[in-house]
N, C-alpha and C positions, 0 to 999 in steps of 0.2 A: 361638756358644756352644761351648764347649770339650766333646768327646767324655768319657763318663763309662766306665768299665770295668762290663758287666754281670754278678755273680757272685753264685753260691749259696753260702752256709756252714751249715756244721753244725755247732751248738754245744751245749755241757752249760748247763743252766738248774738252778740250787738250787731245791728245792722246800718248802715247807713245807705247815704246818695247825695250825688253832686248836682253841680247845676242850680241856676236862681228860680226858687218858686212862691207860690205867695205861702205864708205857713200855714194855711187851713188845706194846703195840699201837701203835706209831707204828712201821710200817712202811715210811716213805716211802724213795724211788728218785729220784734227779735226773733230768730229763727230756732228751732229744735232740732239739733244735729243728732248724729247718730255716729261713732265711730267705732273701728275693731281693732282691737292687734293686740302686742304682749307687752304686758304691762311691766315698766321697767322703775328699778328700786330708784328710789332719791330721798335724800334727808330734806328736800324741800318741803317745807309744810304748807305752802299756796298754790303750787304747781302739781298736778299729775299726768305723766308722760307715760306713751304710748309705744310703740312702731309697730310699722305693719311687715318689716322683712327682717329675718333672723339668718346668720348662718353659719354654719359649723365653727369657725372660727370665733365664735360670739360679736363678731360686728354686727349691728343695727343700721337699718335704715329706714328711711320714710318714718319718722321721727316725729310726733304732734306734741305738742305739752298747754293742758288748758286748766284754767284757772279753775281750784276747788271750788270756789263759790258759785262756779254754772254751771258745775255738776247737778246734775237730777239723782240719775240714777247708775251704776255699775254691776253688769251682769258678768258671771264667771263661769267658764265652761270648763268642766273636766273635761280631760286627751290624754292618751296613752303616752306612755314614757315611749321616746323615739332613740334610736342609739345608731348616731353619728361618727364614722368613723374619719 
């Protein structure tokens, strides 16, 4: 199974909420997320996708994919080569 790069990003998340209010009460703030997992290839050039479960077999799961443009930031952790048999 081919090594996956393990990386943290921090991104802006649009926020909303329902319900009738007068508009000097809809306060909202975008959120700054945080997410982990191994960064999987794609020829998309707007989208960069994630997952957080790997296994021996190379299926993926828990699978996120968020828009480059709310990307902040992408951290990368080196990890020892693991050998799955």
């Amino acid at each position: 199974m081919k090594k996956k790069l393990l990386v943290l990003i921090s991104w802006e998340d649009p926020c909303s909420s329902s319900g009738w209010k007068k508009a000097e009460e809809h306060d909202l703030q975008s959120a700054l997320c945080l997410s982990a997992g191994f960064l999987l290839k794609t020829s998309d050039k707007k989208n960069i996708s994630l997952c957080q479960n790997m296994s021996n077999t190379g299926n993926v799961g828990e699978v996120i994919t968020i828009p480059r443009k709310n990307v902040i930031s992408i951290k990368s952790f080196k990890r020892k080569a693991e050998k799955w048999e």
